[in-house]
PDBQT receptor file of N, H, CA, C and O in Angstrom, charges set to zero:
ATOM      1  N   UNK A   1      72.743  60.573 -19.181  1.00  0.00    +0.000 N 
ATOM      2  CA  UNK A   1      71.769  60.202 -18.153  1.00  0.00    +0.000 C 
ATOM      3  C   UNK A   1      70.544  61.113 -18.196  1.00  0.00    +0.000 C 
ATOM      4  O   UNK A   1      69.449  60.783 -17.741  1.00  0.00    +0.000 OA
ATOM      5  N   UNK A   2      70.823  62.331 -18.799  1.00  0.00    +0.000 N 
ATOM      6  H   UNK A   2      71.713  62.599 -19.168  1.00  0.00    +0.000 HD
ATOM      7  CA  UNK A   2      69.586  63.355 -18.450  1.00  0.00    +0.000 C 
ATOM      8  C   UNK A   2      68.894  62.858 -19.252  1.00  0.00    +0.000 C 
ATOM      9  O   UNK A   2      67.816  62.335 -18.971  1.00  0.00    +0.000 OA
ATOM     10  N   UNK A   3      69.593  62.954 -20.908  1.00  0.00    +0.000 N 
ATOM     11  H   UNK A   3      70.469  63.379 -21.136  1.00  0.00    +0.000 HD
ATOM     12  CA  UNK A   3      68.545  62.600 -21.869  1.00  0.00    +0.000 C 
ATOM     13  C   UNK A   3      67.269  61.299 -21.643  1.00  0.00    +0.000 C 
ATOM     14  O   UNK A   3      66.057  61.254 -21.854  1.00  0.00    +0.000 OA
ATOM     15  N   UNK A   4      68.427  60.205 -21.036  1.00  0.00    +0.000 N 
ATOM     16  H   UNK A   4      69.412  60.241 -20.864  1.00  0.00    +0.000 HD
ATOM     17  CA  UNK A   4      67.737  59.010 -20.655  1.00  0.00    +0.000 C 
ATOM     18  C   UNK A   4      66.237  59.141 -19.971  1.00  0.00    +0.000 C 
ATOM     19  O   UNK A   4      65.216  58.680 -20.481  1.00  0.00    +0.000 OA
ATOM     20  N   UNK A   5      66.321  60.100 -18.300  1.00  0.00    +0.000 N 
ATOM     21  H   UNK A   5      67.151  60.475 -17.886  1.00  0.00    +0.000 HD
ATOM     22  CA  UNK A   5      65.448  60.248 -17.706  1.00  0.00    +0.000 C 
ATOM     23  C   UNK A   5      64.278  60.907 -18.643  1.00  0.00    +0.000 C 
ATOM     24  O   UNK A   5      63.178  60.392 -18.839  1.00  0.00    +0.000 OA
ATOM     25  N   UNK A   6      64.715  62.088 -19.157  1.00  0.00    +0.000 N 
ATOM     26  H   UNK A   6      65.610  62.506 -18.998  1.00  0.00    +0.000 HD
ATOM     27  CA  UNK A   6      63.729  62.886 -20.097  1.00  0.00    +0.000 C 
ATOM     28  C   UNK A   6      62.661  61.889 -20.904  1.00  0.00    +0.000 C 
ATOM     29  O   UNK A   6      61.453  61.754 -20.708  1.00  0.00    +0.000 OA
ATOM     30  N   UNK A   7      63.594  61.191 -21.953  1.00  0.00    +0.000 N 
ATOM     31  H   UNK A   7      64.575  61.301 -22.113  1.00  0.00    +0.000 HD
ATOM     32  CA  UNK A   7      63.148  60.301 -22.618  1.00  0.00    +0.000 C 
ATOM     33  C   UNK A   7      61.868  59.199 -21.759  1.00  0.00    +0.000 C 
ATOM     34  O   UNK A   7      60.708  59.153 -22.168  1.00  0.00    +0.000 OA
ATOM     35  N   UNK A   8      62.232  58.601 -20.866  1.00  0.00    +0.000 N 
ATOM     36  H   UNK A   8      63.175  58.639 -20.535  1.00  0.00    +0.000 HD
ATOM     37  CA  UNK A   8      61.382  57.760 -19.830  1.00  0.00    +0.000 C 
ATOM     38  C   UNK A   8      60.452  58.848 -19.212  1.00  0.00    +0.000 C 
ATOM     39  O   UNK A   8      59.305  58.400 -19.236  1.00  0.00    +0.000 OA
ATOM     40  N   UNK A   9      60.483  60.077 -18.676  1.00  0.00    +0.000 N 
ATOM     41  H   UNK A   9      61.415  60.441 -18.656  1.00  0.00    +0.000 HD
ATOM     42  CA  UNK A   9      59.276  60.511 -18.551  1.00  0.00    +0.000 C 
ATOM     43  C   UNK A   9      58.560  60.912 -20.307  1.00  0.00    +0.000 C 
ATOM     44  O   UNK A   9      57.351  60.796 -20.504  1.00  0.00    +0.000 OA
ATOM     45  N   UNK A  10      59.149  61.192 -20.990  1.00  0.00    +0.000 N 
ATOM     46  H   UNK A  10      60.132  61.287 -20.830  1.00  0.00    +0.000 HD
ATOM     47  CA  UNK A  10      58.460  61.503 -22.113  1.00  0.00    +0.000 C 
ATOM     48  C   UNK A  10      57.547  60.165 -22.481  1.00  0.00    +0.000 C 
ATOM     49  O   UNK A  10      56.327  60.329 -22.493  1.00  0.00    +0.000 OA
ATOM     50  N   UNK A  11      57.891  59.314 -22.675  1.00  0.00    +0.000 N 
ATOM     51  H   UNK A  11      58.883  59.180 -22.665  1.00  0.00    +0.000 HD
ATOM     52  CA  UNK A  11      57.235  58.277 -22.558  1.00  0.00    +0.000 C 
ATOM     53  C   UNK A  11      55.917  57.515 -21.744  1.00  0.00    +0.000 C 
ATOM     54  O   UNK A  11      55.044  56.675 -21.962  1.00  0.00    +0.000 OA
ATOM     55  N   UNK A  12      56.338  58.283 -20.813  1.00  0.00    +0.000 N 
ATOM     56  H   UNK A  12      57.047  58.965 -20.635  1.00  0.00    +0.000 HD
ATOM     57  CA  UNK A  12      54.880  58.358 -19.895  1.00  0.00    +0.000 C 
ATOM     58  C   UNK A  12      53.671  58.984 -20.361  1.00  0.00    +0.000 C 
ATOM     59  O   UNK A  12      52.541  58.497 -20.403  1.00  0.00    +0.000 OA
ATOM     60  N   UNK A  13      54.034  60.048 -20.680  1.00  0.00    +0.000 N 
ATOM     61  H   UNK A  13      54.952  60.443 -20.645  1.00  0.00    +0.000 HD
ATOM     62  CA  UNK A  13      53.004  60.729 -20.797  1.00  0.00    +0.000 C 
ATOM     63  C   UNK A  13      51.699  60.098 -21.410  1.00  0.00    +0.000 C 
ATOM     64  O   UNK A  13      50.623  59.986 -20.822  1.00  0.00    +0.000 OA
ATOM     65  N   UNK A  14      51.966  59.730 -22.615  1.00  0.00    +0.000 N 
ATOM     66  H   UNK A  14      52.840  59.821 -23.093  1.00  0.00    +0.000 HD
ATOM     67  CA  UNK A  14      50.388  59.036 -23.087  1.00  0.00    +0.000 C 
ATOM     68  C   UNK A  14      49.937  58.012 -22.352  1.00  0.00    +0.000 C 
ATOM     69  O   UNK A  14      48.822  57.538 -22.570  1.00  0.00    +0.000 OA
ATOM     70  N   UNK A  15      50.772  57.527 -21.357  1.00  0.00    +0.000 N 
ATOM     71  H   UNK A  15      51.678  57.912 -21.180  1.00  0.00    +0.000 HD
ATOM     72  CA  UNK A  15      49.722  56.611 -20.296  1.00  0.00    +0.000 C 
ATOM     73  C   UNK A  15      49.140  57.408 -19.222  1.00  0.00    +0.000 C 
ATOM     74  O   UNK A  15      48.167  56.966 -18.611  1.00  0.00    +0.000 OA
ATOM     75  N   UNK A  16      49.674  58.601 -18.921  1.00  0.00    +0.000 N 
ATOM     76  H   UNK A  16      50.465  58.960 -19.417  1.00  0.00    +0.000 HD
ATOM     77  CA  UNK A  16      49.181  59.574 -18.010  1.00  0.00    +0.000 C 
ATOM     78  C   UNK A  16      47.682  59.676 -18.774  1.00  0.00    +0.000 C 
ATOM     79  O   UNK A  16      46.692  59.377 -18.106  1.00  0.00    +0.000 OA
ATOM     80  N   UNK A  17      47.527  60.070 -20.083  1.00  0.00    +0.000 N 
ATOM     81  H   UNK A  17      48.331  60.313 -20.626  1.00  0.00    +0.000 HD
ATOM     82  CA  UNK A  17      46.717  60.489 -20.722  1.00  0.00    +0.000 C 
ATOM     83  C   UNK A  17      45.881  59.531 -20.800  1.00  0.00    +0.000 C 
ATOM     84  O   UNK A  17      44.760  60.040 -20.761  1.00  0.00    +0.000 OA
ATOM     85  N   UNK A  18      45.809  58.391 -20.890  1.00  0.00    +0.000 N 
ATOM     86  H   UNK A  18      46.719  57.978 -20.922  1.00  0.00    +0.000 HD
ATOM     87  CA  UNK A  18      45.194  57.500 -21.573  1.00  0.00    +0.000 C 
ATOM     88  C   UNK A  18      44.112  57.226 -19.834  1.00  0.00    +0.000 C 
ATOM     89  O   UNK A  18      42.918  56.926 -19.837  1.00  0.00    +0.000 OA
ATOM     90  N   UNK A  19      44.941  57.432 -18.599  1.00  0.00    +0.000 N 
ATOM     91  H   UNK A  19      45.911  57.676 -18.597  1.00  0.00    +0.000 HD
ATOM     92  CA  UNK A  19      44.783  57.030 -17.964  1.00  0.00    +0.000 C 
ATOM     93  C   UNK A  19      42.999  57.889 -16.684  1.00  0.00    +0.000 C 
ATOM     94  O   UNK A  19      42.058  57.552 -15.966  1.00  0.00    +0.000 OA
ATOM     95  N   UNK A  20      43.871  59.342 -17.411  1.00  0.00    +0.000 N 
ATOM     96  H   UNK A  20      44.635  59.616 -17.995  1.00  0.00    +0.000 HD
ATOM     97  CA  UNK A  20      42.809  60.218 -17.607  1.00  0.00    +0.000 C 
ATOM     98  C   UNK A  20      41.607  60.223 -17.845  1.00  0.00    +0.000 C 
ATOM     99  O   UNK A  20      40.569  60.512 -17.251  1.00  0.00    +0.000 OA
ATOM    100  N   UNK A  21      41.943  59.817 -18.912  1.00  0.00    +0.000 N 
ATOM    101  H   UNK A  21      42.787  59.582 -19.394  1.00  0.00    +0.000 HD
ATOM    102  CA  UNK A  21      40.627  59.900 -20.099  1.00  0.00    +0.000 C 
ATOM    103  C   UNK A  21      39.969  58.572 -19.652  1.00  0.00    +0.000 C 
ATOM    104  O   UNK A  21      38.802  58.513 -20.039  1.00  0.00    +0.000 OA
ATOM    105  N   UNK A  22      40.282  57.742 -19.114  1.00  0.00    +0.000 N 
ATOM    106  H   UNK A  22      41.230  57.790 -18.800  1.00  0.00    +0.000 HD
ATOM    107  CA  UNK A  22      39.737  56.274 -18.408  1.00  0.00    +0.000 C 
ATOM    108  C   UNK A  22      39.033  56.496 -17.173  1.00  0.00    +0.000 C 
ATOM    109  O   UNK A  22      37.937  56.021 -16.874  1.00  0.00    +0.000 OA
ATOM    110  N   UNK A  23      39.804  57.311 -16.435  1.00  0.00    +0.000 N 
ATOM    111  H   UNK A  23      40.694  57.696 -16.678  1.00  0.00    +0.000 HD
ATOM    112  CA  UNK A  23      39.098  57.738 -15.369  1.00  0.00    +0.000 C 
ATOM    113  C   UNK A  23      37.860  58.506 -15.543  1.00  0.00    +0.000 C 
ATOM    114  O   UNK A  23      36.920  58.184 -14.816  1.00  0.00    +0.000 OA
ATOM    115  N   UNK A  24      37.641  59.757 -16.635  1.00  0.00    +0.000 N 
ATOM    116  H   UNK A  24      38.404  60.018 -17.226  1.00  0.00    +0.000 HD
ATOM    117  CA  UNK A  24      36.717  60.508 -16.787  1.00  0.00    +0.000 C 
ATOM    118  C   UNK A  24      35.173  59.832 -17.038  1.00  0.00    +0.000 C 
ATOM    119  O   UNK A  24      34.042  60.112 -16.640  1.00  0.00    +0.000 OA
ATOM    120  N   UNK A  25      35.823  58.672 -18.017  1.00  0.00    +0.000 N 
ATOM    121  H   UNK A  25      36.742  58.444 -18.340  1.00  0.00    +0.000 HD
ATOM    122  CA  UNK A  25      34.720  57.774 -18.631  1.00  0.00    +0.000 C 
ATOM    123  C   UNK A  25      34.045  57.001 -17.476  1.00  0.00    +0.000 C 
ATOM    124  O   UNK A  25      32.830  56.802 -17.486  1.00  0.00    +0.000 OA
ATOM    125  N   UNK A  26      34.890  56.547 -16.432  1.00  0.00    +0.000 N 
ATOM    126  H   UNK A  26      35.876  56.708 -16.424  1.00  0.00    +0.000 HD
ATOM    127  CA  UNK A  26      34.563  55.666 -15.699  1.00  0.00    +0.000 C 
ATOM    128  C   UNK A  26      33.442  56.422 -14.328  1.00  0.00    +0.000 C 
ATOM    129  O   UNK A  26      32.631  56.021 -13.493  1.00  0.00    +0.000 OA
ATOM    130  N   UNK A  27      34.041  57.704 -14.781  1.00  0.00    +0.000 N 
ATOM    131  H   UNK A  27      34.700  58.030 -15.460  1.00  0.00    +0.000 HD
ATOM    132  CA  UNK A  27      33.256  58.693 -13.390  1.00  0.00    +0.000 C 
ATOM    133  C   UNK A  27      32.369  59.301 -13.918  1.00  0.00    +0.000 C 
ATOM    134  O   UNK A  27      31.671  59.970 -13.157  1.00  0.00    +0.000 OA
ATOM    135  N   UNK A  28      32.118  59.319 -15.024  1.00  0.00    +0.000 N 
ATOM    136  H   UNK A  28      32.685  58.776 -15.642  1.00  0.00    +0.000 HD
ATOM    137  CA  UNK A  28      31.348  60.270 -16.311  1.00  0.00    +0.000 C 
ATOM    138  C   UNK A  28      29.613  60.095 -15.149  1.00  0.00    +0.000 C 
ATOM    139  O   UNK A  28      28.814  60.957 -15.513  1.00  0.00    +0.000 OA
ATOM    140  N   UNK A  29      29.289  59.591 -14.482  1.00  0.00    +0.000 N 
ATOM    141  H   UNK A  29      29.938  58.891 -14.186  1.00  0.00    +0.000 HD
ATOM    142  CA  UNK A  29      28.150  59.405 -14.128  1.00  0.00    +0.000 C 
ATOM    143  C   UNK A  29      28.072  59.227 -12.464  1.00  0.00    +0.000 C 
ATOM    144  O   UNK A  29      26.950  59.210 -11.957  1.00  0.00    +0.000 OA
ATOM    145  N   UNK A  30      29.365  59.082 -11.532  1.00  0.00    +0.000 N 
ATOM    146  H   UNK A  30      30.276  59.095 -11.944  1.00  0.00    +0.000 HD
ATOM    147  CA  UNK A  30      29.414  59.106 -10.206  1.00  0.00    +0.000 C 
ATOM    148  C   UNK A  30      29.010  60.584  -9.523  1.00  0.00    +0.000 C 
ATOM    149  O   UNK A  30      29.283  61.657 -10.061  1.00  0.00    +0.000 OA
ATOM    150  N   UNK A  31      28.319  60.448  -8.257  1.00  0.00    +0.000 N 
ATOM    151  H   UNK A  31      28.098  59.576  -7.821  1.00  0.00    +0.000 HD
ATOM    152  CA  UNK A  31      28.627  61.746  -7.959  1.00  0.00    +0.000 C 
ATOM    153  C   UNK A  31      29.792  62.055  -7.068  1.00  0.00    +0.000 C 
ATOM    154  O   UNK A  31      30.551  61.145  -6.733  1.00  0.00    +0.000 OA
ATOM    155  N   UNK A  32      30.013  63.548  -6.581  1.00  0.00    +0.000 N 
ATOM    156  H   UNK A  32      29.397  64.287  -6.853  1.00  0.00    +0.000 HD
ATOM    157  CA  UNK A  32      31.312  63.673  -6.000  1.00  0.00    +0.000 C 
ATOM    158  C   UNK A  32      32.027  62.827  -5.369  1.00  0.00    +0.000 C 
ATOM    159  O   UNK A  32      33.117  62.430  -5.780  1.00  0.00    +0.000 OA
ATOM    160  N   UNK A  33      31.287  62.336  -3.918  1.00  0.00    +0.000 N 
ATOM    161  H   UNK A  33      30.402  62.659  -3.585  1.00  0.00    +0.000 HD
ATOM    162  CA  UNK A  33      31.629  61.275  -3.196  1.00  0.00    +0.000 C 
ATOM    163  C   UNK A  33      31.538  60.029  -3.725  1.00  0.00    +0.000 C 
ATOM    164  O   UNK A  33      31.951  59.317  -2.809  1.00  0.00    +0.000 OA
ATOM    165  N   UNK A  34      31.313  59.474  -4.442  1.00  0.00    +0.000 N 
ATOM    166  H   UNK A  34      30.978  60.052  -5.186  1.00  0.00    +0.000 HD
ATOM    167  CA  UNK A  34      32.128  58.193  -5.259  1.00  0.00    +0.000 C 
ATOM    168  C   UNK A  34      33.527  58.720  -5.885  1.00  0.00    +0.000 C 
ATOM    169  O   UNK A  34      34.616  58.152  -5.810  1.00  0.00    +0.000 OA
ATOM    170  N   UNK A  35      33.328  59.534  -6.307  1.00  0.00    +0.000 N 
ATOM    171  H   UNK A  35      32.443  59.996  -6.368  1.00  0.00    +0.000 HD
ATOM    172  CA  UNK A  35      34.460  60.045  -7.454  1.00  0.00    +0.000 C 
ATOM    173  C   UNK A  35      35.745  59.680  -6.788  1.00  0.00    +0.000 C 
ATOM    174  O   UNK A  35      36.635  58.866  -7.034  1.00  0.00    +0.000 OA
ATOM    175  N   UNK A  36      35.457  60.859  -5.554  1.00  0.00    +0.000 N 
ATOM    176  H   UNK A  36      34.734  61.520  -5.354  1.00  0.00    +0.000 HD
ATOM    177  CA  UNK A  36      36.522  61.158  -4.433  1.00  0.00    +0.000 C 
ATOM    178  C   UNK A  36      36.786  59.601  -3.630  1.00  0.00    +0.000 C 
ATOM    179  O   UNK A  36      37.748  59.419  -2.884  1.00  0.00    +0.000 OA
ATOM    180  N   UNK A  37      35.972  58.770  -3.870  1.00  0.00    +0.000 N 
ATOM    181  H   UNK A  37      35.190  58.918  -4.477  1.00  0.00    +0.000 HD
ATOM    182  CA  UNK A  37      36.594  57.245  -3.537  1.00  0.00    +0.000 C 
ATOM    183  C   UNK A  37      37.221  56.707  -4.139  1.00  0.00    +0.000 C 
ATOM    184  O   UNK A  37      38.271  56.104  -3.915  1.00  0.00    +0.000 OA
ATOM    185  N   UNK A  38      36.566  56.883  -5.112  1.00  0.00    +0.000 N 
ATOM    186  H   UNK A  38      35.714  57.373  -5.295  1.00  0.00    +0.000 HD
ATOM    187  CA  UNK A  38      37.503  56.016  -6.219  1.00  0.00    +0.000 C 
ATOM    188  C   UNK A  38      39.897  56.519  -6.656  1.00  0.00    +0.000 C 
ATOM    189  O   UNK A  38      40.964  55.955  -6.899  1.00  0.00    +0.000 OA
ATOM    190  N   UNK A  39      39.265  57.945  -6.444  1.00  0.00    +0.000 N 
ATOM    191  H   UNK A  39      38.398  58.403  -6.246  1.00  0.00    +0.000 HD
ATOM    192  CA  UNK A  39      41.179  58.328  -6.254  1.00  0.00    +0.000 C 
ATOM    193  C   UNK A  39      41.500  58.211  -5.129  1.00  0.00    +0.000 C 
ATOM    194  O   UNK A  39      42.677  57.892  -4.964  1.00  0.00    +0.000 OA
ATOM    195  N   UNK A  40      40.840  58.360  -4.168  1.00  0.00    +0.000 N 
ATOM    196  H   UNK A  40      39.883  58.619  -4.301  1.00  0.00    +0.000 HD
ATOM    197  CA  UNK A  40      41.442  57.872  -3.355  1.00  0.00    +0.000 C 
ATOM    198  C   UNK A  40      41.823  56.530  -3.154  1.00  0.00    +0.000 C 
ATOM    199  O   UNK A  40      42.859  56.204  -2.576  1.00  0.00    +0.000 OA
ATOM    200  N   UNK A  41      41.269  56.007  -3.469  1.00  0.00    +0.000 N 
ATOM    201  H   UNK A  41      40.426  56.272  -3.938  1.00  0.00    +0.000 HD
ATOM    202  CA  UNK A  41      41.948  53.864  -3.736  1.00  0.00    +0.000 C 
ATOM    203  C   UNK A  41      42.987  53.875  -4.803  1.00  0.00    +0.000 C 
ATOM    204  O   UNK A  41      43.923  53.121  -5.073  1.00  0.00    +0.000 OA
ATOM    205  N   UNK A  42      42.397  55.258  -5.459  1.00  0.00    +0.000 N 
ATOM    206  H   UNK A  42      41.637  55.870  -5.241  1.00  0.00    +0.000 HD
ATOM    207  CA  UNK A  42      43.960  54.637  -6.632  1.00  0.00    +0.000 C 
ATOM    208  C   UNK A  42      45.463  55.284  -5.684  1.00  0.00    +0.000 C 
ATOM    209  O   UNK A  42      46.502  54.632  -5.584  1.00  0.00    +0.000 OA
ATOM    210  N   UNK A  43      45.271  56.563  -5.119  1.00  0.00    +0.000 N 
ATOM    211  H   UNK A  43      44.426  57.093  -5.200  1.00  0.00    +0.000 HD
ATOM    212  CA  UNK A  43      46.285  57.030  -4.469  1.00  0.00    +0.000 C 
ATOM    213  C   UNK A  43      46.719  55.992  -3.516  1.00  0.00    +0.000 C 
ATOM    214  O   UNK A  43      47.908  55.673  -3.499  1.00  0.00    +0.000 OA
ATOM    215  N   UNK A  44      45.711  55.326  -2.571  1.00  0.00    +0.000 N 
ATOM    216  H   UNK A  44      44.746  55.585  -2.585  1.00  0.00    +0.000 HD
ATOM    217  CA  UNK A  44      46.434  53.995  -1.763  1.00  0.00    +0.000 C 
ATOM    218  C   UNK A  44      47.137  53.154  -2.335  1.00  0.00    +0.000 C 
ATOM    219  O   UNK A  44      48.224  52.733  -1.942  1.00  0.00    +0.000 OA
ATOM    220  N   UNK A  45      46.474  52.809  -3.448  1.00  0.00    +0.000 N 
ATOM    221  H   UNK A  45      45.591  53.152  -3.768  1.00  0.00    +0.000 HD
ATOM    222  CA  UNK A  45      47.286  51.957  -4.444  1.00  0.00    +0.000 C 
ATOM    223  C   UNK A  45      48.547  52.073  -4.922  1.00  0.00    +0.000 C 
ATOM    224  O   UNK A  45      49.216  51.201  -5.476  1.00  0.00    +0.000 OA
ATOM    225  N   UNK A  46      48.890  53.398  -4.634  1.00  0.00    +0.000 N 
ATOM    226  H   UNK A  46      48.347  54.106  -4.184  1.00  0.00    +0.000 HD
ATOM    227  CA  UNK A  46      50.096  53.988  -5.255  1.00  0.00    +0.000 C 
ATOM    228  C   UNK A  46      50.897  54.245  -3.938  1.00  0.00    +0.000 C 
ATOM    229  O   UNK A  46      52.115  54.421  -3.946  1.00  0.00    +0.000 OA
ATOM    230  N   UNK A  47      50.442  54.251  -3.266  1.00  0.00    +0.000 N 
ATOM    231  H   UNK A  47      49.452  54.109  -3.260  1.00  0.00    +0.000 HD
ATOM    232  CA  UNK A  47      50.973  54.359  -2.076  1.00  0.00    +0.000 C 
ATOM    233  C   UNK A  47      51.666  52.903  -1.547  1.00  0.00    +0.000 C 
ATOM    234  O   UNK A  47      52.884  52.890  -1.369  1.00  0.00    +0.000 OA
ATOM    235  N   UNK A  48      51.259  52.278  -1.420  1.00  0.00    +0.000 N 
ATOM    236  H   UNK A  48      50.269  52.289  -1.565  1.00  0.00    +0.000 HD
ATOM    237  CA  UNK A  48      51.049  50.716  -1.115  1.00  0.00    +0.000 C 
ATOM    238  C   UNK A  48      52.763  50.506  -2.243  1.00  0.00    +0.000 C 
ATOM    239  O   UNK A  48      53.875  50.287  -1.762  1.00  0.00    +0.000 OA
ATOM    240  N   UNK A  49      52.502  50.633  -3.469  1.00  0.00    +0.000 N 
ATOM    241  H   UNK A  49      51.599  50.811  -3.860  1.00  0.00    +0.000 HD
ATOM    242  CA  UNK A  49      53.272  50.197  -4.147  1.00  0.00    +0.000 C 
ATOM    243  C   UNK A  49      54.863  51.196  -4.270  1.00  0.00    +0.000 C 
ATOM    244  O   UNK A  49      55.802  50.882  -5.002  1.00  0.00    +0.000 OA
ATOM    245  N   UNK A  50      54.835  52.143  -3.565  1.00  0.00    +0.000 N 
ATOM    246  H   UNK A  50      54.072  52.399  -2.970  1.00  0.00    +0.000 HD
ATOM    247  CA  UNK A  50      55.566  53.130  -3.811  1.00  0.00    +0.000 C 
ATOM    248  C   UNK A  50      57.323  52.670  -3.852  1.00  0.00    +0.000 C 
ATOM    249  O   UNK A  50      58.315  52.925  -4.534  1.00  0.00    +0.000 OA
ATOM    250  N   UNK A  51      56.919  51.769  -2.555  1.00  0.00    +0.000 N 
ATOM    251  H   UNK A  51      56.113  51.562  -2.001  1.00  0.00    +0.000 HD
ATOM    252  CA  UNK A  51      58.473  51.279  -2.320  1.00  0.00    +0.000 C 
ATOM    253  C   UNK A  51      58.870  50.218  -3.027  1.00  0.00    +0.000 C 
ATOM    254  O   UNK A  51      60.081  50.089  -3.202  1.00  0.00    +0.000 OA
ATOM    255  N   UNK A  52      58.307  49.610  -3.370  1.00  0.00    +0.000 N 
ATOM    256  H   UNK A  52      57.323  49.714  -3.228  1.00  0.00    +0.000 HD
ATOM    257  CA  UNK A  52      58.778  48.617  -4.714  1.00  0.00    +0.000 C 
ATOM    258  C   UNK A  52      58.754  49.521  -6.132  1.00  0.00    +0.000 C 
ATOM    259  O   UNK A  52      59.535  49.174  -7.018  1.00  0.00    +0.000 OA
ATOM    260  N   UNK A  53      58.126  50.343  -6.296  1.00  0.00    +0.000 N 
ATOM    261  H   UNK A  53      57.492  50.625  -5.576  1.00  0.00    +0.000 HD
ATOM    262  CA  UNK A  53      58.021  51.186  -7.677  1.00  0.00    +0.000 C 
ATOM    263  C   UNK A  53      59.776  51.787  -7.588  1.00  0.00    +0.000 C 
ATOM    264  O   UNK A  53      60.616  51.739  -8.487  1.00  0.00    +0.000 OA
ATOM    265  N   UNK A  54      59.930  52.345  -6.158  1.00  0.00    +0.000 N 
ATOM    266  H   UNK A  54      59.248  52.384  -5.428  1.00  0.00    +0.000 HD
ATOM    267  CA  UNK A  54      61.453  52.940  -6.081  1.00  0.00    +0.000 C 
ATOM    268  C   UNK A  54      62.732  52.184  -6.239  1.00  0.00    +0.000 C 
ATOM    269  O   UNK A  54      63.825  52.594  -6.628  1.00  0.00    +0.000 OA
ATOM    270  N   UNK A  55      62.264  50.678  -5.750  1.00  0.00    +0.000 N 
ATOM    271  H   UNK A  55      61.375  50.345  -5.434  1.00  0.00    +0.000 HD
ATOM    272  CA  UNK A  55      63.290  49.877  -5.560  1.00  0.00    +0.000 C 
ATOM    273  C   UNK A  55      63.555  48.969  -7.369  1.00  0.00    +0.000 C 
ATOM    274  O   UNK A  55      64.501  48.277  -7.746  1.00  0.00    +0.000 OA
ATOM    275  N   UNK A  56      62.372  49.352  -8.052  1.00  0.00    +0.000 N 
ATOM    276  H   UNK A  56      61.604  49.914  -7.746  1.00  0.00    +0.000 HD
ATOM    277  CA  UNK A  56      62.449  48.426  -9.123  1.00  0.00    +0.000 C 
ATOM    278  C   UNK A  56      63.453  50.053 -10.351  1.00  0.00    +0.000 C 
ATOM    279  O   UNK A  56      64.145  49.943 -11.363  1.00  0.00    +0.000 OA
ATOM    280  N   UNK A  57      63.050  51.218  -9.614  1.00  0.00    +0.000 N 
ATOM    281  H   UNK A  57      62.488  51.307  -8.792  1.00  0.00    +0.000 HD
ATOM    282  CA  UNK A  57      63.647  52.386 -10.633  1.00  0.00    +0.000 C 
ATOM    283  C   UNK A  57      64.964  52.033  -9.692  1.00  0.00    +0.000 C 
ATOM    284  O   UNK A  57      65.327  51.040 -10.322  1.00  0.00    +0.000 OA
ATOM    285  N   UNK A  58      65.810  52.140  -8.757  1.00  0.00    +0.000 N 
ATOM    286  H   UNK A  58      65.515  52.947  -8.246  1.00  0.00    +0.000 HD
ATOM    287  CA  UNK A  58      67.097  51.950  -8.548  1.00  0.00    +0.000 C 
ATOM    288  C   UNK A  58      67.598  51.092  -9.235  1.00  0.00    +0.000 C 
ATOM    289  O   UNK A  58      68.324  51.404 -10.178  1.00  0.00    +0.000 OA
ATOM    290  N   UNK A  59      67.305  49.691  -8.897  1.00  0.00    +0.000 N 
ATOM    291  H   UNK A  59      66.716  49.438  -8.130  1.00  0.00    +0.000 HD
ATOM    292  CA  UNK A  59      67.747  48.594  -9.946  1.00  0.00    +0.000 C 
ATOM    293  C   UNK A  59      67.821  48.887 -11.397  1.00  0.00    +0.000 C 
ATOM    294  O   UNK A  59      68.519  48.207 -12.149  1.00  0.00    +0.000 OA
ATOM    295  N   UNK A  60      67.264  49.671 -11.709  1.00  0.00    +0.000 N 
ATOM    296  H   UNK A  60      66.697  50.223 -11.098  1.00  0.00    +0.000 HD
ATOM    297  CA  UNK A  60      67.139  49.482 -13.653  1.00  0.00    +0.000 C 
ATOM    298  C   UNK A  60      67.768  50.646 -13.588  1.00  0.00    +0.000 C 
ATOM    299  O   UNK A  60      67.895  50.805 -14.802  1.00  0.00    +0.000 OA
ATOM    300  N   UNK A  61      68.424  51.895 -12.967  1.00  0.00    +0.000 N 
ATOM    301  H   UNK A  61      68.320  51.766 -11.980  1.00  0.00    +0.000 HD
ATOM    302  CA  UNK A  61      69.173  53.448 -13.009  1.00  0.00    +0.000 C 
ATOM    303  C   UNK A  61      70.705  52.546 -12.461  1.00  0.00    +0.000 C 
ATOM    304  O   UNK A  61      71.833  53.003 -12.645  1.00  0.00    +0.000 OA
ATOM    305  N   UNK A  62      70.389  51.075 -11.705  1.00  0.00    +0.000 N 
ATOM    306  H   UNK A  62      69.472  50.704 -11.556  1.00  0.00    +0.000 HD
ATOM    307  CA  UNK A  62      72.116  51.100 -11.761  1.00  0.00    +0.000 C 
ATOM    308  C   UNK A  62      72.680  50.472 -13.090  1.00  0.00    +0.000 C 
ATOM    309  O   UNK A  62      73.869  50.587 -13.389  1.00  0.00    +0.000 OA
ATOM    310  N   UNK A  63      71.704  49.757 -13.926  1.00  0.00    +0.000 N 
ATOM    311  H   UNK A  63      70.739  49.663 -13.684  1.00  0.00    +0.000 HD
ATOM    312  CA  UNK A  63      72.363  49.049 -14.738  1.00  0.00    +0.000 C 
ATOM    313  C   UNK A  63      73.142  49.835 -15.901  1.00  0.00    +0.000 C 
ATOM    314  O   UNK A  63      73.806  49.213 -16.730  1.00  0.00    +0.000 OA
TER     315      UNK A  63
């Protein structure tokens, strides 16, 4: 099971990255206060989705 989890965050990572580097490009020219809007909608976004994100990792950790 550990390896499993390891493996699935290891796997993340280059979308972490990718996701980054998307953001930078996309802000490359906002000033602060846009910037700071823009994560903040993504954090709602993530927020919003949190409990289905948990409920879809239970389902796939019982199988």
């Amino acid at each position: 099971k550990q390896k499993e989890k390891k493996l699935i965050l290891e796997s993340m990572v280059p979308l972490y990255y990718i996701r980054a580097a998307s953001f930078v490009k996309e802000a490359e020219y906002f000033d602060d206060e846009i910037a700071d809007a823009v994560m903040e909608g993504n954090a709602g976004v993530f927020e919003r989705m949190k409990g289905y994100l948990i409920k879809r990792w239970d389902y796939y950790k019982k199988k």
